[in-house]
N, CA, C and O atoms as a MOPAC input file, in Angstrom:
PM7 MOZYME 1SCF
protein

 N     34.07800 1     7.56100 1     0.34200 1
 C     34.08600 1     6.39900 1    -0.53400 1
 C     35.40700 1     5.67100 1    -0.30600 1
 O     36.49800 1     6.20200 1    -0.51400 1
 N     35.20700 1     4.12900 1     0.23800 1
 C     36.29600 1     3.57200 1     0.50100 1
 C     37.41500 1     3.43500 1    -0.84700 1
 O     38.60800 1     3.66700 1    -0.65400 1
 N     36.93100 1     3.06200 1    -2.13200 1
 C     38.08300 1     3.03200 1    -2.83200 1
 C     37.10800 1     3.56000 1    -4.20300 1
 O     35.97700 1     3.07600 1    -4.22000 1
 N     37.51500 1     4.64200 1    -5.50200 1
 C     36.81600 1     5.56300 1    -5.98400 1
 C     37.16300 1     4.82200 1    -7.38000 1
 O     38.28100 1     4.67300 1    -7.87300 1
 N     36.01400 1     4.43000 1    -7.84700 1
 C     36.37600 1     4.16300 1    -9.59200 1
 C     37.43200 1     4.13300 1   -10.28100 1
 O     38.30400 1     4.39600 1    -9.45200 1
 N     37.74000 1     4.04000 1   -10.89200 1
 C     38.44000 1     4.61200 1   -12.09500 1
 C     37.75000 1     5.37600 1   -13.22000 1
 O     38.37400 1     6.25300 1   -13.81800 1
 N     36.62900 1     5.11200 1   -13.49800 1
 C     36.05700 1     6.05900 1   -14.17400 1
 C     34.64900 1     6.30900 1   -13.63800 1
 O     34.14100 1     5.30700 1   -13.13500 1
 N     33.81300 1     7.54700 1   -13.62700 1
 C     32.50100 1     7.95200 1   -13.76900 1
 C     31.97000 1     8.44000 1   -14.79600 1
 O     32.56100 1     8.76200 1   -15.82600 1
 N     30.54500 1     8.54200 1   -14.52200 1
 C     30.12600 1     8.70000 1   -16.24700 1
 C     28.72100 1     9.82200 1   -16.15700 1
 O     27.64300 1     9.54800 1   -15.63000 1
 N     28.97400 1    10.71600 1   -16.61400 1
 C     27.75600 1    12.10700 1   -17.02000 1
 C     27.30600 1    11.50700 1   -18.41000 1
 O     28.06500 1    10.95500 1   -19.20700 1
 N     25.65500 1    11.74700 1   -18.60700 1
 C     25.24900 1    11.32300 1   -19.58300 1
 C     24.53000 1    13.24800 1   -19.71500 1
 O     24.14200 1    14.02900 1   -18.84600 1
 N     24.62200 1    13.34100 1   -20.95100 1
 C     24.82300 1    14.53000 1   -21.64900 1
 C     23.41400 1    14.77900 1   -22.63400 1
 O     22.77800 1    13.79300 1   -23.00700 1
 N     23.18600 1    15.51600 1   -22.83800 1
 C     22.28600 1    15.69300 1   -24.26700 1
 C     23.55300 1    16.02800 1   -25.30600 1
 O     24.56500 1    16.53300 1   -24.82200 1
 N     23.48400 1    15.72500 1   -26.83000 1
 C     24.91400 1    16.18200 1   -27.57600 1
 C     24.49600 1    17.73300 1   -27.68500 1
 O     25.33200 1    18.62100 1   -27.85300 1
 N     23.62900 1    17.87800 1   -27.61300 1
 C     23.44500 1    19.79900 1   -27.86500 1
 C     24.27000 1    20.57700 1   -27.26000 1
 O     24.91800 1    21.54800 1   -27.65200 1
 N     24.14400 1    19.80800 1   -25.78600 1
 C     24.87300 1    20.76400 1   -24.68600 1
 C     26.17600 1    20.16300 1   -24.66700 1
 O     26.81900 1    20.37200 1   -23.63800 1
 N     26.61700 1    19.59900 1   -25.39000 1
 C     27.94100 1    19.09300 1   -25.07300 1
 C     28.61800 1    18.91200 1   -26.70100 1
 O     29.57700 1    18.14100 1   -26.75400 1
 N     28.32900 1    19.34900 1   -27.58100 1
 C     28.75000 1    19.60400 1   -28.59400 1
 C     29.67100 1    21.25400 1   -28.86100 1
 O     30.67600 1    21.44700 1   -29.54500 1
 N     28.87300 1    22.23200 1   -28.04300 1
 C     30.12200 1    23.59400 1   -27.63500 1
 C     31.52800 1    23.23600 1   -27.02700 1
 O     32.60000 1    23.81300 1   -27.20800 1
 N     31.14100 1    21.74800 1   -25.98900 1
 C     32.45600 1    21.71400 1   -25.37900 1
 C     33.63500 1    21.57800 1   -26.09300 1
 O     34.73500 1    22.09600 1   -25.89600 1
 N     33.08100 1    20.45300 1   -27.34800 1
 C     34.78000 1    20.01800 1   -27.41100 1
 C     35.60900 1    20.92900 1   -28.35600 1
 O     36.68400 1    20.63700 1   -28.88100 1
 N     34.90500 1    22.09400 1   -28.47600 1
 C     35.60400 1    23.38000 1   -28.72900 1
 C     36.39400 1    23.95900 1   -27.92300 1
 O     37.59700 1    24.21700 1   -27.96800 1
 N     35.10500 1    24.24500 1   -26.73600 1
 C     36.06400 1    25.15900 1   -25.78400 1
 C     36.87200 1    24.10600 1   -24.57100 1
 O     37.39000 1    24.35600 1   -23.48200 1
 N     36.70000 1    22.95400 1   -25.28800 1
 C     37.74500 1    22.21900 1   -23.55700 1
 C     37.37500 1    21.80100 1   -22.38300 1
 O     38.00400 1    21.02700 1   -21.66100 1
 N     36.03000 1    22.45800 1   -22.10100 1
 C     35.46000 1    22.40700 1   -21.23000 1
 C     34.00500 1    22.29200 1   -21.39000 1
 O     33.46100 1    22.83500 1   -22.35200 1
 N     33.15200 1    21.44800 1   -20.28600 1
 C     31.98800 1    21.18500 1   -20.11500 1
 C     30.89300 1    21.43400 1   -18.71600 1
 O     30.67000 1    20.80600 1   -17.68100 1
 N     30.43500 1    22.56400 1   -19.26300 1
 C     29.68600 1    23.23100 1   -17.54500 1
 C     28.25300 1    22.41800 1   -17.28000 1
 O     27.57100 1    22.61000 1   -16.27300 1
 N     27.94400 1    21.59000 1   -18.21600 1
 C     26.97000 1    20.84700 1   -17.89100 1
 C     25.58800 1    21.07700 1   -18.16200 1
 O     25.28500 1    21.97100 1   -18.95200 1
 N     24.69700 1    20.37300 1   -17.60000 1
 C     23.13700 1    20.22200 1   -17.90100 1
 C     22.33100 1    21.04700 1   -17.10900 1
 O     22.58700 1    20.95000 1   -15.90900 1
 N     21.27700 1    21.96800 1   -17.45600 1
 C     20.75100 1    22.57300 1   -16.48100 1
 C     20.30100 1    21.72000 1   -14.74300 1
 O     20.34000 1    22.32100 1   -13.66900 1
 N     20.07000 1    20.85200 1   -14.84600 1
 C     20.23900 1    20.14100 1   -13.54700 1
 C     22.07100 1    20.65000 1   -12.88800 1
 O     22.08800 1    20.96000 1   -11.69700 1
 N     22.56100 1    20.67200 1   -13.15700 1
 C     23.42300 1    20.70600 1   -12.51300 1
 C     24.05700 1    22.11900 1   -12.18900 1
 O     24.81600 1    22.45500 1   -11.28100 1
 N     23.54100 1    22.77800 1   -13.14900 1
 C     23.80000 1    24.57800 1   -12.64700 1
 C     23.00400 1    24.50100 1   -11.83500 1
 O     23.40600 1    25.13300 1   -10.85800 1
 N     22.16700 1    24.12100 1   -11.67900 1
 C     20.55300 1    24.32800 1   -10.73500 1
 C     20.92500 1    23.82200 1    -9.23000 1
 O     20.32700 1    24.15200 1    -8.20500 1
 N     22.01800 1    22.97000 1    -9.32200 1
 C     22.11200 1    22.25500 1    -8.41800 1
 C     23.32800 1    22.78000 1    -7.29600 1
 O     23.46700 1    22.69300 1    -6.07600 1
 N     24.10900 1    23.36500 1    -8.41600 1
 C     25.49800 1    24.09000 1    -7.89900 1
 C     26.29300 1    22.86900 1    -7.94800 1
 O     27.11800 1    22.73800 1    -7.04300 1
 N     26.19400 1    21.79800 1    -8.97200 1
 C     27.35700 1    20.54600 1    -8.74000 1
 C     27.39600 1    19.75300 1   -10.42600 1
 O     26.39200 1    19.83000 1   -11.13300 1
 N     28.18700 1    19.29300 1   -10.73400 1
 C     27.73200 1    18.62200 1   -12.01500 1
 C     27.48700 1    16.91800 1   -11.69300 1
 O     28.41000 1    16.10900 1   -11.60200 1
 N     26.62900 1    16.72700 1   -11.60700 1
 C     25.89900 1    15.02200 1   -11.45500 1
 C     26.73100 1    13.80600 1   -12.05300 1
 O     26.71600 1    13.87700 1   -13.28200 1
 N     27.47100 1    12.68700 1   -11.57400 1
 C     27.63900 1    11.46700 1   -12.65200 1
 C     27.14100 1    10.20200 1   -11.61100 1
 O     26.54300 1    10.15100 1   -10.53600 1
 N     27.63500 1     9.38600 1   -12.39300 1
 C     26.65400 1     8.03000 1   -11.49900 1
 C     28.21400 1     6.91900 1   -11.89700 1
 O     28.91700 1     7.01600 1   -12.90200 1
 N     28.37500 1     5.96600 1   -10.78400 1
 C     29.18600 1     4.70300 1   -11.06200 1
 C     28.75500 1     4.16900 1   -11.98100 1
 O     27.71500 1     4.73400 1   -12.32000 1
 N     29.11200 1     2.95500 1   -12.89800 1
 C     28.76900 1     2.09800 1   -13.60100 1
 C     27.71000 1     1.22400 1   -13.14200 1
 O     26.88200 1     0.74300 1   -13.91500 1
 N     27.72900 1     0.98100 1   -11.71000 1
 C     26.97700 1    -0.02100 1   -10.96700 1
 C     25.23600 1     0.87900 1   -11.02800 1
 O     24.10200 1     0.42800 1   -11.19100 1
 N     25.77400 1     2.34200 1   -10.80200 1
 C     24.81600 1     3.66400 1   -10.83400 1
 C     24.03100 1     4.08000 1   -11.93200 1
 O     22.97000 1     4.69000 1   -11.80200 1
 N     24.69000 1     3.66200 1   -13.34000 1
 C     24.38800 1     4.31000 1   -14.20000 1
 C     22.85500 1     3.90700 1   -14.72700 1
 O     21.90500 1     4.62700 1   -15.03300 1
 N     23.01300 1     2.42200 1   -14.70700 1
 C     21.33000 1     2.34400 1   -15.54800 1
 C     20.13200 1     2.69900 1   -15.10500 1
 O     19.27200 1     3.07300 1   -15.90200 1
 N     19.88500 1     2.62900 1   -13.68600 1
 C     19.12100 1     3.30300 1   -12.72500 1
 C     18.87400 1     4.68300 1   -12.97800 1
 O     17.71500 1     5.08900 1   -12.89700 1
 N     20.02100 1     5.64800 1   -13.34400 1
 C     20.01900 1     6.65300 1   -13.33800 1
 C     19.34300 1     7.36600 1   -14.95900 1
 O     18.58500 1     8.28500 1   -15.27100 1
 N     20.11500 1     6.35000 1   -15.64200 1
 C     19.60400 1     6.86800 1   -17.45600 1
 C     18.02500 1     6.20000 1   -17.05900 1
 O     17.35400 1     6.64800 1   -17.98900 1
 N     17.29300 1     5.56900 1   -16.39400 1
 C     16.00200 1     4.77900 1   -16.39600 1
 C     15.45800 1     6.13900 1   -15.29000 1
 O     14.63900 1     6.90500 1   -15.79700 1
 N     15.65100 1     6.26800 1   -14.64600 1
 C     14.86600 1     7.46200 1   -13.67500 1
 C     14.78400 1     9.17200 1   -14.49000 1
 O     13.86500 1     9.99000 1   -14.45500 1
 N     15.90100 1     9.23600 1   -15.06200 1
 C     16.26500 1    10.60500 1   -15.86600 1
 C     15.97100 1    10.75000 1   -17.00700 1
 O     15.09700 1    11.56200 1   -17.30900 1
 N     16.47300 1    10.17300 1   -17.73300 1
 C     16.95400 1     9.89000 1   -19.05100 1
 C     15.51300 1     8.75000 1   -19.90700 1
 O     16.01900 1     7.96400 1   -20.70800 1
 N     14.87300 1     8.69800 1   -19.86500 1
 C     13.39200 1     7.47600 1   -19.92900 1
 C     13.14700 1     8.71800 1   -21.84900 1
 O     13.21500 1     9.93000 1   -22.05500 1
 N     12.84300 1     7.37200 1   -22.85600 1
 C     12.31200 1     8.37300 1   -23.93200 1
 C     13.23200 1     8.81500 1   -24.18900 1
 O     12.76500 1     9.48500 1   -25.11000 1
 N     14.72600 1     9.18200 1   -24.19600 1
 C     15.52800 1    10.27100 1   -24.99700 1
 C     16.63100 1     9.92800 1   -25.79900 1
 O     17.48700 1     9.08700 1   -25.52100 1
 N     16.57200 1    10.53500 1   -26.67800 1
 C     18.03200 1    10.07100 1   -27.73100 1
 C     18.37800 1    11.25100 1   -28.23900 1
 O     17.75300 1    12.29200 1   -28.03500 1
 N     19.36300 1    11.14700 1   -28.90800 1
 C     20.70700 1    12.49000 1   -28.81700 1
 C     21.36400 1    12.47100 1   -27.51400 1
 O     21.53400 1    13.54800 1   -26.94300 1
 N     21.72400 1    11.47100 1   -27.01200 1
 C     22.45900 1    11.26200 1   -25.68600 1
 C     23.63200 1    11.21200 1   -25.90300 1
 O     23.86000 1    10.90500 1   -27.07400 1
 N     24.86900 1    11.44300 1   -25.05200 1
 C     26.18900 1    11.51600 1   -25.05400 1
 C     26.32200 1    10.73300 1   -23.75900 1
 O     25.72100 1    11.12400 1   -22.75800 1
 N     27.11800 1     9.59400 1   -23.73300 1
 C     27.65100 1     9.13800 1   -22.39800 1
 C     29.28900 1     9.35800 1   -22.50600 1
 O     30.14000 1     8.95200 1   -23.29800 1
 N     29.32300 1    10.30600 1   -21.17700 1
 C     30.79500 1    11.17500 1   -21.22900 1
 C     31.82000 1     9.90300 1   -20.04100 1
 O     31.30100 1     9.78100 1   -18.93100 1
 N     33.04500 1     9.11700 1   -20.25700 1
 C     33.68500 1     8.60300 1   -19.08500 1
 C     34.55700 1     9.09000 1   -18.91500 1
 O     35.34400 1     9.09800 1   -19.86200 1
 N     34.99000 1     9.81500 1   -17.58800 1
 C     35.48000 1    10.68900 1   -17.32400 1
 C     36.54000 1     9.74500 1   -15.93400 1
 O     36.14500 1     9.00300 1   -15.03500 1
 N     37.67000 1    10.10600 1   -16.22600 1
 C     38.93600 1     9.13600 1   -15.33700 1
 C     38.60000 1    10.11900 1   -13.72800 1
 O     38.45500 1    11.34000 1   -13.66100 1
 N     38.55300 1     9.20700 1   -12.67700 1
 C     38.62200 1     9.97400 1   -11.50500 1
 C     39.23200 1    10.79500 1   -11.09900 1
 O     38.78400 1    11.85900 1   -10.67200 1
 N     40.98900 1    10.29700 1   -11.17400 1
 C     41.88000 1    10.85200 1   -10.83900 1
 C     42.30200 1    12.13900 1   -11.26600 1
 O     42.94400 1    12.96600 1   -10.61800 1
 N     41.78100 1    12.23500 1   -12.67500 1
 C     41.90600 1    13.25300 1   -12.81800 1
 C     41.18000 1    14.59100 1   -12.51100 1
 O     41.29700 1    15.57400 1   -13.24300 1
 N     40.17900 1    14.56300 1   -11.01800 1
 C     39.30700 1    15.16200 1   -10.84000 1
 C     39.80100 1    16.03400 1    -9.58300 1
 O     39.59400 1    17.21000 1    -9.28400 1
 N     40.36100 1    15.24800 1    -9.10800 1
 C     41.33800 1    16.04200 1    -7.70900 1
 C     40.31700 1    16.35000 1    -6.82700 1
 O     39.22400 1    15.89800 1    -7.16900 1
 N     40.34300 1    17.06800 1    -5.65300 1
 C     40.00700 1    17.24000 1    -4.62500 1
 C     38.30200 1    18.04100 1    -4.48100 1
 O     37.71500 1    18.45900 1    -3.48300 1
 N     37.90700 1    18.01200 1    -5.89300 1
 C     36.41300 1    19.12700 1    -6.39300 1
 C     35.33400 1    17.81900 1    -6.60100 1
 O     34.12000 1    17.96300 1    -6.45600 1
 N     35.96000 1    16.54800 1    -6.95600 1
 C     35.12800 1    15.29300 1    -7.08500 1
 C     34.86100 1    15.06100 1    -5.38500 1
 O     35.71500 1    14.73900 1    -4.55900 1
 N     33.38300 1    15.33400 1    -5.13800 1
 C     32.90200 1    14.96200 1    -3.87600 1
 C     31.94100 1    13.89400 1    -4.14900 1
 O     31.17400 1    13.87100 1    -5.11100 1
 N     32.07800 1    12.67000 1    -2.87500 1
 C     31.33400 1    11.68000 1    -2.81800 1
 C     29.86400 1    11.66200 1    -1.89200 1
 O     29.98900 1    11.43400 1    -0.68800 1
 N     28.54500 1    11.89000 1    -2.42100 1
 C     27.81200 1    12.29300 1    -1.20100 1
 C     26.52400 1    11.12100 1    -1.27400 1
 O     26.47800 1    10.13200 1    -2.00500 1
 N     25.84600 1    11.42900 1    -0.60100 1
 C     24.59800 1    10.49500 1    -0.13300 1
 C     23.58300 1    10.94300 1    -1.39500 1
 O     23.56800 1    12.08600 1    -1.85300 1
 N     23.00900 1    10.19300 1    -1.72300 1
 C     21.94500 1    10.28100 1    -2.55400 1
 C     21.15500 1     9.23600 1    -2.72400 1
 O     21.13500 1     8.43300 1    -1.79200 1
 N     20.34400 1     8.96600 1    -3.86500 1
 C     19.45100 1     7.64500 1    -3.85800 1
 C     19.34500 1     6.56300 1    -3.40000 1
 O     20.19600 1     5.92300 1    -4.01800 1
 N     18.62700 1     5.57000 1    -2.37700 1
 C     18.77700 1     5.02500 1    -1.27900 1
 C     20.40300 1     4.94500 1    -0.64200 1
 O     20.99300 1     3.88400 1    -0.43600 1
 N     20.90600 1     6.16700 1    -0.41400 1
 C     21.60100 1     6.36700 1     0.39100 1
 C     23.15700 1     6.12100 1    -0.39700 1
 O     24.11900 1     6.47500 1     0.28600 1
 N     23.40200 1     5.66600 1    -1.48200 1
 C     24.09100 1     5.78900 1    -2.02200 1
 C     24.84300 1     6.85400 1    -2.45900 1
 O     24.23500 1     7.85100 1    -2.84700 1
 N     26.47600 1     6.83700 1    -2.48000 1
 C     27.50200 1     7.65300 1    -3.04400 1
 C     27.48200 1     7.59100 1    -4.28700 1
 O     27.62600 1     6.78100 1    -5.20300 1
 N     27.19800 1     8.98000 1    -4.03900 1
 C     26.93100 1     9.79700 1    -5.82200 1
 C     28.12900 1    10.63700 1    -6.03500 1
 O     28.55600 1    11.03200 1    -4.95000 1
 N     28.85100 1    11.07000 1    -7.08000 1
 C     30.07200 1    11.75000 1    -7.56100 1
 C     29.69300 1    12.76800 1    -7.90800 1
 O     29.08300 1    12.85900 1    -8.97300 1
 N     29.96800 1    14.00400 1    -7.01100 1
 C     29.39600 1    15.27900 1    -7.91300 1
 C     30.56200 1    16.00400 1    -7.64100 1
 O     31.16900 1    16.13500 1    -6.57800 1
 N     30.86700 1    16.61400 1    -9.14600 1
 C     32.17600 1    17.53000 1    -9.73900 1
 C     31.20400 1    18.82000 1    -9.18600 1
 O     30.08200 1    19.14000 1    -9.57800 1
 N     32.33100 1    19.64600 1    -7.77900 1
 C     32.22700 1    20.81900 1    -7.44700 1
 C     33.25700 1    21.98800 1    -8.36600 1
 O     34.12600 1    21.52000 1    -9.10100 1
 N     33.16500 1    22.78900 1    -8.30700 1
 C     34.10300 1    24.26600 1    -8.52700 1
 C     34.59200 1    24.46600 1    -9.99800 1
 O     35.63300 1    24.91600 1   -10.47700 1
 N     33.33000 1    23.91100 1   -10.58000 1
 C     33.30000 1    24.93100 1   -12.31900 1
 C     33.51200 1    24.13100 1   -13.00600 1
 O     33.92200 1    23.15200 1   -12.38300 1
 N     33.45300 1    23.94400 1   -14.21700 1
 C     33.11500 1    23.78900 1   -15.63900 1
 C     34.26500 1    21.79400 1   -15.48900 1
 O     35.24400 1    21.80400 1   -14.74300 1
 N     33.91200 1    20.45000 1   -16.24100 1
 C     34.55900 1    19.54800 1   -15.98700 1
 C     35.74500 1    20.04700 1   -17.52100 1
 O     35.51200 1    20.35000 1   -18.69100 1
 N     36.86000 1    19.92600 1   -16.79500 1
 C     37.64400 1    20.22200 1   -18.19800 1
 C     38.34200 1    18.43600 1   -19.01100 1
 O     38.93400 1    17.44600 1   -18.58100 1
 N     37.94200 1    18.78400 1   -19.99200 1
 C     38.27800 1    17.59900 1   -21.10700 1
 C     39.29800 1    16.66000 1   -20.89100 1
 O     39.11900 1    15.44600 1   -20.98900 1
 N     40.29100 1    17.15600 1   -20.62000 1
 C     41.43900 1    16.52500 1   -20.51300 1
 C     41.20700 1    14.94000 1   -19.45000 1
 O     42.06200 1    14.07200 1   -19.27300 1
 N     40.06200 1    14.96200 1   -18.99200 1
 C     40.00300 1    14.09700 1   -18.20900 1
 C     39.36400 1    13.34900 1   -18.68500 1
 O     39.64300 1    12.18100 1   -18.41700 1
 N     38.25800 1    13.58800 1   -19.57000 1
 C     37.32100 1    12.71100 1   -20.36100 1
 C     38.21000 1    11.40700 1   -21.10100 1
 O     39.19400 1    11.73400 1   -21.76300 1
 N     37.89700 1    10.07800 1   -20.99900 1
 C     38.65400 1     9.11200 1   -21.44900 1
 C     37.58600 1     8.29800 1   -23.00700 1
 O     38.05900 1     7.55400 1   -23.86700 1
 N     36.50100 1     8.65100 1   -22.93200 1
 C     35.83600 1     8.50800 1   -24.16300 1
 C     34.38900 1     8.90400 1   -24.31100 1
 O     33.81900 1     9.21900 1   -23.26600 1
 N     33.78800 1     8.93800 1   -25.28600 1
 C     32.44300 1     9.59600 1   -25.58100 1
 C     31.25200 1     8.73300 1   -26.08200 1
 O     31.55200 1     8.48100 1   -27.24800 1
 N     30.17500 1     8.20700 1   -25.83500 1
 C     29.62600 1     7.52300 1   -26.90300 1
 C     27.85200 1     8.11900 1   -27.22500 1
 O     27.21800 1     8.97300 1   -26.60500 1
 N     27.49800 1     7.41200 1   -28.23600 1
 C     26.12900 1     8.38800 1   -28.88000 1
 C     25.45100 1     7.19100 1   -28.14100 1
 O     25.62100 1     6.00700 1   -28.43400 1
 N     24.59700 1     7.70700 1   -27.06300 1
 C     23.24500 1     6.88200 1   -26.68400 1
 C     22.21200 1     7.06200 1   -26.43200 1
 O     22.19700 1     8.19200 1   -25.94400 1
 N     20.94500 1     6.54900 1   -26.43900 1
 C     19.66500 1     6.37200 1   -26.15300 1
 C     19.06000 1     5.84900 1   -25.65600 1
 O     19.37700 1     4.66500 1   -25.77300 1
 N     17.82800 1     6.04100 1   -24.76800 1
 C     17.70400 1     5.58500 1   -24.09400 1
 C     15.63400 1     5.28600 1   -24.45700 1
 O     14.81400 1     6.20200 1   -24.52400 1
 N     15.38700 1     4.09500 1   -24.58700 1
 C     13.90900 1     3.79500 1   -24.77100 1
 C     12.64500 1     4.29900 1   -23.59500 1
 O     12.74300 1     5.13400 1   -22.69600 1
 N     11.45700 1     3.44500 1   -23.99700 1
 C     10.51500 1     4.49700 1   -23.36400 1
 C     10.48400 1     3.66000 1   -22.08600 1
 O     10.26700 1     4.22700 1   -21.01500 1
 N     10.65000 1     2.59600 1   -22.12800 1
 C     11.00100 1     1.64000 1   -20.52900 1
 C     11.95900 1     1.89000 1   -19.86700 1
 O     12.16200 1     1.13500 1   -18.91700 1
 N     12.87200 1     2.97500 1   -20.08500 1
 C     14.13700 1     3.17600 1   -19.30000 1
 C     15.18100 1     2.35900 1   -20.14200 1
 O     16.33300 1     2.61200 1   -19.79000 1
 N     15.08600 1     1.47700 1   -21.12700 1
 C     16.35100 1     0.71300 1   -21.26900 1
 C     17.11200 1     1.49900 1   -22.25000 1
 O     16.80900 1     2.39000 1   -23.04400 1
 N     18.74600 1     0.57100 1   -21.78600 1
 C     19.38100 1     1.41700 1   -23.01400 1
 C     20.62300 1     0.42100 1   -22.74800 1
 O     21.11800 1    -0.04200 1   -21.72100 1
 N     20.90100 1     0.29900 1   -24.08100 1
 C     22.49800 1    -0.85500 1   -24.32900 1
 C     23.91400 1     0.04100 1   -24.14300 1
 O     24.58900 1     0.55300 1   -25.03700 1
 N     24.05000 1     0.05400 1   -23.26000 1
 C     25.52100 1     0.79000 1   -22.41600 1
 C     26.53600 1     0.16600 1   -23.18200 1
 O     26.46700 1    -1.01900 1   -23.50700 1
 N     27.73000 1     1.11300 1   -23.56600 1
 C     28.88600 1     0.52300 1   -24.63200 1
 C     29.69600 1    -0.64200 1   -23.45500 1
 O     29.71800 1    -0.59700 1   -22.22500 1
 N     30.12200 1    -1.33700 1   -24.11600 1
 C     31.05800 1    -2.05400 1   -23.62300 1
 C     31.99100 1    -1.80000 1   -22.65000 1
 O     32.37600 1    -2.72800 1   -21.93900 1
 N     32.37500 1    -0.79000 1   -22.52100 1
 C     33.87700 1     0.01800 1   -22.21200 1
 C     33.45800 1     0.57500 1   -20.51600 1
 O     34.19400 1     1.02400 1   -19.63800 1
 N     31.82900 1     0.29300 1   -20.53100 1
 C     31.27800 1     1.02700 1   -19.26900 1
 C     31.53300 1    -0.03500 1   -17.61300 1
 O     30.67100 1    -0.77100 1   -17.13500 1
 N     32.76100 1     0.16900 1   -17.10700 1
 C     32.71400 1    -0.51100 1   -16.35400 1
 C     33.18700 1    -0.08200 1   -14.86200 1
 O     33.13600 1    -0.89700 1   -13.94100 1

C-alpha cells in the first residue's frame, strides 16, 4: 500500500466487544479466528463491506483504530476486486490504538449512516 490511512475500521457485534474494554484487548469475530487474521476495511472500503457482511444487523460497534499504531502485524493484502484489505496479524488488537467507538446498524438493503468522524 502506497501510503496507509490514518485510520481503519473493524465493525464488531457489541457482544463480542463489550469483554474487551475490560481486558484491553480485542481478539475479534469468529470470521477472523477462522481466518487466522482480524478483518478491517478503509473508509473508501467500509460501506461495501457493512452491505456484503453486515446486511439486517444492529448491536453493531464500529471500532477506528489509528494505523500507526499497528506496527509491522498490520498487513495489506488483495481481496475484493483486487483490492487492499488491512488484516491485523499476531493476536488479539490491543486498545490503546482504538481512537473511537460508535453504536451502529445496519438495514435490510445494506444501508447504514456511518458517523461523521469516518474518514
Amino acid at each position: 500500500m502506497p501510503t496507509s490511512p490514518d485510520f481503519i475500521y473493524k465493525v464488531a457485534s457489541a457482544a463480542s466487544f463489550a469483554p474487551a474494554r475490560l481486558a484491553g484487548h480485542y481478539a475479534g469475530m469468529p470470521v477472523d479466528a477462522a481466518d487466522g487474521y482480524m478483518h478491517f476495511s478503509t473508509a473508501a472500503q467500509l460501506s461495501e463491506t457493512l452491505r456484503l457482511h453486515f446486511r439486517d444487523q444492529a448491536g453493531l460497534v464500529l471500532l477506528a483504530v489509528r494505523t500507526a499504531d499497528l506496527g509491522p502485524n498490520l498487513v495489506w493484502e488483495p481481496s475484493r476486486h483486487g483490492q487492499l484489505f488491512p488484516h491485523l496479524y499476531g493476536g488479539p488488537l490491543d486498545l490503546s490504538a482504538l481512537a473511537w467507538e460508535a453504536a451502529i446498524s445496519v438495514d435490510a438493503d445494506g444501508n447504514c449512516t456511518l458517523p461523521e468522524d469516518v474518514k
